[in-house]
C-alpha positions in Angstrom: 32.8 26.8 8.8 33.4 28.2 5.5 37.1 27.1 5.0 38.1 22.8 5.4 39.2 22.9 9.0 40.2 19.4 11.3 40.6 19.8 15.2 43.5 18.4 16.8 43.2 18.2 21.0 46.6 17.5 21.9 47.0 15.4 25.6 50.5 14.6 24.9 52.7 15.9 27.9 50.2 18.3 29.1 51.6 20.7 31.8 50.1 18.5 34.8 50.2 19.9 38.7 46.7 18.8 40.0 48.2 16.6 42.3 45.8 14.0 43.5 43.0 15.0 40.9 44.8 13.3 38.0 45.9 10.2 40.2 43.7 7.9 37.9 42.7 10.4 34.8 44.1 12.5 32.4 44.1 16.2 33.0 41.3 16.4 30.0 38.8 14.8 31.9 39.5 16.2 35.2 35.9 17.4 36.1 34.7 21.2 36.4 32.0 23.4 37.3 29.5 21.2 38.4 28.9 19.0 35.6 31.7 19.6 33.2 35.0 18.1 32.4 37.6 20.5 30.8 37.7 19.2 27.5 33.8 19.9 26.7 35.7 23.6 26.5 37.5 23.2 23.8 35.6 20.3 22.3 32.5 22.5 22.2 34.1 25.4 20.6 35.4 23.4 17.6 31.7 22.3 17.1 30.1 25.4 17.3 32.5 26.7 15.0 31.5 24.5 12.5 34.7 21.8 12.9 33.0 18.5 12.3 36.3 16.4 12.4 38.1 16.4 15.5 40.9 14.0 16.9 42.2 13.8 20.3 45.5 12.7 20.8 45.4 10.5 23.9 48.5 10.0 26.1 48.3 8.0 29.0 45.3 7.7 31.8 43.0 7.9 29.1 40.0 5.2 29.8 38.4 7.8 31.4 38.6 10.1 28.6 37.2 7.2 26.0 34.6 6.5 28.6 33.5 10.5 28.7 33.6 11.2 24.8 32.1 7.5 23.4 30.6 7.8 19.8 30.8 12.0 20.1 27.2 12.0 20.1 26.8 15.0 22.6 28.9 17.0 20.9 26.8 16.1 17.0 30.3 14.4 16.4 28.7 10.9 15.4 27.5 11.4 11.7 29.2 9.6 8.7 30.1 13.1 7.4 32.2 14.2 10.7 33.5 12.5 13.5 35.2 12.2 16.7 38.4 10.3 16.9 40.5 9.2 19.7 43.9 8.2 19.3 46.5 6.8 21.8 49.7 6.3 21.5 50.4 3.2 18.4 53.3 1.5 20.8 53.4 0.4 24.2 57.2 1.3 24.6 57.7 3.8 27.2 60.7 5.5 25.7 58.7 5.7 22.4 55.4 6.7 24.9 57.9 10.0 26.7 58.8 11.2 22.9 57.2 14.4 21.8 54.0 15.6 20.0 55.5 15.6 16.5 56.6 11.6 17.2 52.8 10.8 18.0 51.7 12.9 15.7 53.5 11.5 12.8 52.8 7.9 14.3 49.2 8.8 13.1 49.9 10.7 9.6 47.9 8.3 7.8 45.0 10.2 9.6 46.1 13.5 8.9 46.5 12.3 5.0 43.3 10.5 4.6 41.3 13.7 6.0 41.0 15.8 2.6 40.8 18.9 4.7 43.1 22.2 3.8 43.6 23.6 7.7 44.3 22.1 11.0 43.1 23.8 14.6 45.6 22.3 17.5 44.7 22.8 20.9 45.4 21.8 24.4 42.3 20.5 27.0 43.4 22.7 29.8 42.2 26.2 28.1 39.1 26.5 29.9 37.4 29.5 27.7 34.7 29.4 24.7 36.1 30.9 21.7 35.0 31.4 18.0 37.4 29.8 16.1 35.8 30.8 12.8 37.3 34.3 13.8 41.0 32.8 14.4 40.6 31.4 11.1 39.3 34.6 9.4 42.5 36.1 11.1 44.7 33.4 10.0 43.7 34.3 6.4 43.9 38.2 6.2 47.7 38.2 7.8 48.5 35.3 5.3 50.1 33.6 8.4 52.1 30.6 8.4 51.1 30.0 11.7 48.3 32.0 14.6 48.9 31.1 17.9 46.1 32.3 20.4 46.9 34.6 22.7 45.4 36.4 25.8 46.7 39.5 27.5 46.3 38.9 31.1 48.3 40.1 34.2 46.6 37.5 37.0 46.1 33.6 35.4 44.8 32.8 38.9 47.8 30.5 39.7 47.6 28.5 35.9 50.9 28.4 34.2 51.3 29.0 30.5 53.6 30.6 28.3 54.6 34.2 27.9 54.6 35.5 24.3 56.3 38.6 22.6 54.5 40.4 19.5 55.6 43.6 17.5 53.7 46.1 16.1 52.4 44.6 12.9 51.1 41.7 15.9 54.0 39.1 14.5 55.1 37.1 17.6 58.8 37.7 18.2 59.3 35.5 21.6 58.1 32.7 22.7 58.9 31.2 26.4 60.5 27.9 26.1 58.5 26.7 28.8 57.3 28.7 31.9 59.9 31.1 33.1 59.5 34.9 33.8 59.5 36.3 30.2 58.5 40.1 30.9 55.1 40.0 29.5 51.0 40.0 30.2 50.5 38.5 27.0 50.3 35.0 27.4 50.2 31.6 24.8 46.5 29.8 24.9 48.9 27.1 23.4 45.8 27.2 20.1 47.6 26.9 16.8 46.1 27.5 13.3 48.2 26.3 10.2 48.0 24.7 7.1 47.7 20.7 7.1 50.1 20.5 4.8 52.8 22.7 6.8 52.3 20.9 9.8 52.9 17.2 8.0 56.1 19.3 6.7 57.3 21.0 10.1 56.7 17.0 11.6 59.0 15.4 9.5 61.2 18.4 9.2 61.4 18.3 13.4 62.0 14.4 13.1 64.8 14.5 10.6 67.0 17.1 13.1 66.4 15.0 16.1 63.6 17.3 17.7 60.0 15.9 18.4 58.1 19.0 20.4 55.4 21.1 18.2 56.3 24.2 20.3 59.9 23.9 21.1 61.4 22.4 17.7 58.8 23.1 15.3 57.5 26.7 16.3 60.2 28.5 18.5 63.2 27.7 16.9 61.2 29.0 13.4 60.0 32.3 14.3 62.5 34.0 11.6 61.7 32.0 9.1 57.8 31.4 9.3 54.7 34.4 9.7 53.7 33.7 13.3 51.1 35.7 14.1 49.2 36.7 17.0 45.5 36.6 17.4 44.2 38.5 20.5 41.5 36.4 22.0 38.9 38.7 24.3 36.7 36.6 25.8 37.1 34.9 29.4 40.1 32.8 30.0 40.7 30.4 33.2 44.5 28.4 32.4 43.3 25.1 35.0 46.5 23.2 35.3 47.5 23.1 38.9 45.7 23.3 42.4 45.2 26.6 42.8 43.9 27.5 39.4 41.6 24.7 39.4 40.1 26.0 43.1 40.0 29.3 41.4 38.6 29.2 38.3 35.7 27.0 39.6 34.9 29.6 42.6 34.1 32.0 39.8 31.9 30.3 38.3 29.9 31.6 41.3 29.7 35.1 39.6 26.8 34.8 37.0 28.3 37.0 34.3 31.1 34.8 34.4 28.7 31.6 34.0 26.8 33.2 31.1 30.1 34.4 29.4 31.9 31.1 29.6 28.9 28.7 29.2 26.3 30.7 26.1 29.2 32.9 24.2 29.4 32.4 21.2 27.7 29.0 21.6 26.7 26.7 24.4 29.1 24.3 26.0 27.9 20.5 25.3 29.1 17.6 27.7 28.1 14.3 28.2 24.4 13.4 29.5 23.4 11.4 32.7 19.9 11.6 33.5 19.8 12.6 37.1 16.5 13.3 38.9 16.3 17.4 40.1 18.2 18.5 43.0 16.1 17.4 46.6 16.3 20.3 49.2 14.7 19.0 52.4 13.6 21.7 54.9 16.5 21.7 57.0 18.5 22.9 54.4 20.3 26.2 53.5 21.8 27.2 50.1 23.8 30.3 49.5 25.3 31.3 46.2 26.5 27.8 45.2 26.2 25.8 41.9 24.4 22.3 42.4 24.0 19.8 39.9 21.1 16.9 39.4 20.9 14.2 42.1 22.0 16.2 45.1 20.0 15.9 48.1 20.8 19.0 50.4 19.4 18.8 54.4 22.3 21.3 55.6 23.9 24.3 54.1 25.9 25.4 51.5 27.6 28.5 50.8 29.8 29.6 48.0 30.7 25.9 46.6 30.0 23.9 43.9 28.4 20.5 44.5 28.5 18.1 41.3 25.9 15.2 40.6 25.3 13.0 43.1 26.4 15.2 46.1 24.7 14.1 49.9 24.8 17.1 52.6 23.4 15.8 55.5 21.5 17.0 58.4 23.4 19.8 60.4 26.6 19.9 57.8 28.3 23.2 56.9 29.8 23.5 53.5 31.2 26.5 52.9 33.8 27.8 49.1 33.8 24.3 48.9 33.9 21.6 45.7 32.7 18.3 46.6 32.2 15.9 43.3 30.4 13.4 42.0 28.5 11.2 44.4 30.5 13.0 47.8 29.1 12.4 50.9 29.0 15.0 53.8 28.2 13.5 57.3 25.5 15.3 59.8 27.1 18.0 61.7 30.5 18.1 59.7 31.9 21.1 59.1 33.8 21.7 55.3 35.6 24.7 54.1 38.1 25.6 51.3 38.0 22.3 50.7 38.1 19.9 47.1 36.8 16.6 47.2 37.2 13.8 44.6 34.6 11.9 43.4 32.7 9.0 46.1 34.6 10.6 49.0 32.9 10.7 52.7 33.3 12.6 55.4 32.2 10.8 58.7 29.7 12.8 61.4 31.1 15.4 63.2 34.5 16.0 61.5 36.2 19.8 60.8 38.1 19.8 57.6 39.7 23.5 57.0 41.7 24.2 54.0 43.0 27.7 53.1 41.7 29.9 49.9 45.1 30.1 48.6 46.0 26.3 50.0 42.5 24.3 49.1 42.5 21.0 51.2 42.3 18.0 48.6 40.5 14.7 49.2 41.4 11.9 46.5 39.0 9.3 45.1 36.7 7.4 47.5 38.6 8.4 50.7 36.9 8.4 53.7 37.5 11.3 56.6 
């Protein structure tokens, strides 16, 4: 990237309705499409676009977050000249722990100093897209913004929530939804921010001093007349993964392959972290229909429309059908599975008929047996 730009993931008070799926992790690290987790989205995209310094603002449930990113090294992150920070909250209070973004965020301004870089790119984990943010930037520039949010006009966010937005002509944003009401518009907040360093270190302590701690709320909303808040329209595929249904959703398209290609190779590849696994095993009983299945499955039924991550035992006789069974799932002979999510090390005994609805997924939690 041409121009000095840090990332900033922020985890703090992320918009959280998974239910069972973030019982004993953070939504960031809440695992997708097969092999994935949803911050290799984002994570990727700030590496690709050239953003060698990135920090991720943990908030609470985050060991299995530090466990998934380690040194950075999947993502190049691990050199002396970049590098991949984690950073949860400096107190144990819970009061302090409930504050805002801008609280954490000037908890840690020593980091923000001590990086001698001119722009800052702040995202959330729960964007699930590949974007270019060399472009944003470019964008940022021309409109001599204050501020870009990223935004995405798009009438169906397959049950995710986000914020609705408001532009004008000239593409200045005019509204912003306090939170997620029924603001009468398609055009929706892909809560991605672009701003100088320096402005944010100002709009933080300028927040703090009023009594207000939230980025959005205090720092953004309440400013619109006074700061250049631009728009940038992002084009590329967009799945918003923060409750049930969206997660069920955006993982069963994967299934489509243009999707796949879109979301996976353009404008770069998404990284995530390596297991060695040995191939896929499909035994002769089996049957596999239009499903995604990652290394270390061993297959002897069938499976249609799902996704099956590493690890994943069908046995002899079992149906599996617009399914996602995780890591390590076992499926017992002659069991029947549809519309169904599965956490990770979860069995289902021989013989059992588990039957969720498209629209009302049945969700296992970790290591529960059926």
């Amino acid at each position: 990237m041409k121009h000095k730009v840090m990332g900033v993931i922020n985890l703090i008070h992320e918009t959280d309705e998974l239910e069972g799926l973030t019982q004993g992790r953070c939504l960031a690290t809440v695992p997708f499409g097969a092999r994935y987790r949803l911050i290799d989205f984002v994570l990727s995209s700030m590496v690709n676009s050239g953003i060698s310094k990135v920090a991720v603002f943990a908030h609470t449930k985050y060991r299995s977050l530090m466990d998934h990113l380690g040194s950075g090294k999947h993502w190049d992150l691990q050199h002396r000249q970049s590098g991949l920070f984690v950073l949860p909250p400096a107190t144990d209070d819970i009061q302090e722990i409930s504050r805002g973004d801008l609280y954490h965020f000037y908890q840690q301004r020593d980091y923000f100093n001590r990086a001698s870089l001119d722009y800052v790119v702040i995202t959330r984990s729960h964007m699930v897209c590949n974007i270019d943010f060399e472009k944003v930037i470019q964008f940022h520039l021309e409109r001599e913004a204050d501020i870009t949010v990223v935004c995405k006009q798009q009438s169906d966010l397959m049950s995710g929530k986000a914020r609705k937005v408001k532009l004008n002509e000239e593409g200045r944003i005019t509204a912003i939804q306090d939170h997620y009401g029924r603001m009468p518009s398609d055009i929706s907040s892909m809560e991605m921010y672009v701003m100088r360093k320096d402005l944010l270190m100002e709009l933080v302590e300028t927040s703090l001093a009023q009594g207000q701690d939230h980025l959005v709320r205090h720092a953004i909303f309440s400013r619109l007349d006074q700061l250049n808040v631009y728009g940038y329209m992002y084009e590329g595929y967009l799945g918003v993964v923060n409750t049930v249904g969206s997660y069920y959703r955006n993982n069963m398209n994967l299934l489509d392959p243009d999707v796949w290609k879109e979301l996976f190779y353009q404008p770069g590849p998404i990284f995530t972290k390596v297991k060695d696994e040995p191939p896929a095993r499909y035994l002769g009983s089996s049957k596999v229909t239009n499903s995604l299945i990652a290394n270390g499955c061993r297959i002897e039924g069938t499976v249609v429309n799902s996704i099956l991550f590493r690890g994943v035992h069908v046995q002899k006789g079992a149906i599996v059908s617009n399914s996602i069974v995780m890591q390590n799932g076992i499926i017992g002979e002659d069991s029947f599975l549809q519309h169904s999510i599965l956490d990770k090390d979860v069995r289902v005994e021989a013989e059992r008929d588990i039957r969720g609805a498209a629209s009302a997924p049945f969700l296992a939690g970790k290591r529960k047996i059926i």
